[in-house]
N, C-alpha and C positions, 0 to 999 in steps of 0.2 A: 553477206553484204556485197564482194565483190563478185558473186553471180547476177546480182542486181544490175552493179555495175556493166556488166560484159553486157548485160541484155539491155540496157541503155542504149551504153556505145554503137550497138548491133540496128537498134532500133532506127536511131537519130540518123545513124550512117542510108539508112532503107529510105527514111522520110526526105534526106537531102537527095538522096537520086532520086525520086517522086516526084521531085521538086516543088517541098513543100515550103513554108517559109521559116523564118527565124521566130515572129509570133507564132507559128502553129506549134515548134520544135519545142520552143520556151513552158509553152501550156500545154502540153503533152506531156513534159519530164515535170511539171507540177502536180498534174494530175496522178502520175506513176507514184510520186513520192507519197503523196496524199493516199495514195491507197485509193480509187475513186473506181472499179472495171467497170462496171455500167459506162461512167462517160467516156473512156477509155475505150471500151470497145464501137462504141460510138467512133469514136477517132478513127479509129483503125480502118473500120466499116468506111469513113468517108471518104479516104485517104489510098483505101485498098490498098494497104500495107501488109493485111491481113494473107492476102494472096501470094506477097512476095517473099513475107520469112514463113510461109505454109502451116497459120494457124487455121 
């Protein structure tokens, strides 16, 4: 669980330099919790987040 954690913190921290917003941050960490990668990777994908922590 708190690997989870770390890769939250890590995440949310990448999204705010992106400069994403607080809705996108909020249903991102719902969707994470949810279990959901399809839309998830979606996210990532739009967000090109995916680039910055090198998945």
């Amino acid at each position: 669980m708190s690997r989870d954690k770390t890769r939250i913190r890590s995440i949310v921290k990448s999204m705010k330099q992106l400069g994403a917003s607080k809705y996108e941050i909020d249903e991102y960490m719902c969707l994470y919790v949810l279990k959901k990668p399809h839309v998830i990777a979606q996210i990532r994908k739009k967000a090109k987040i995916f680039r910055s922590e090198g998945w």
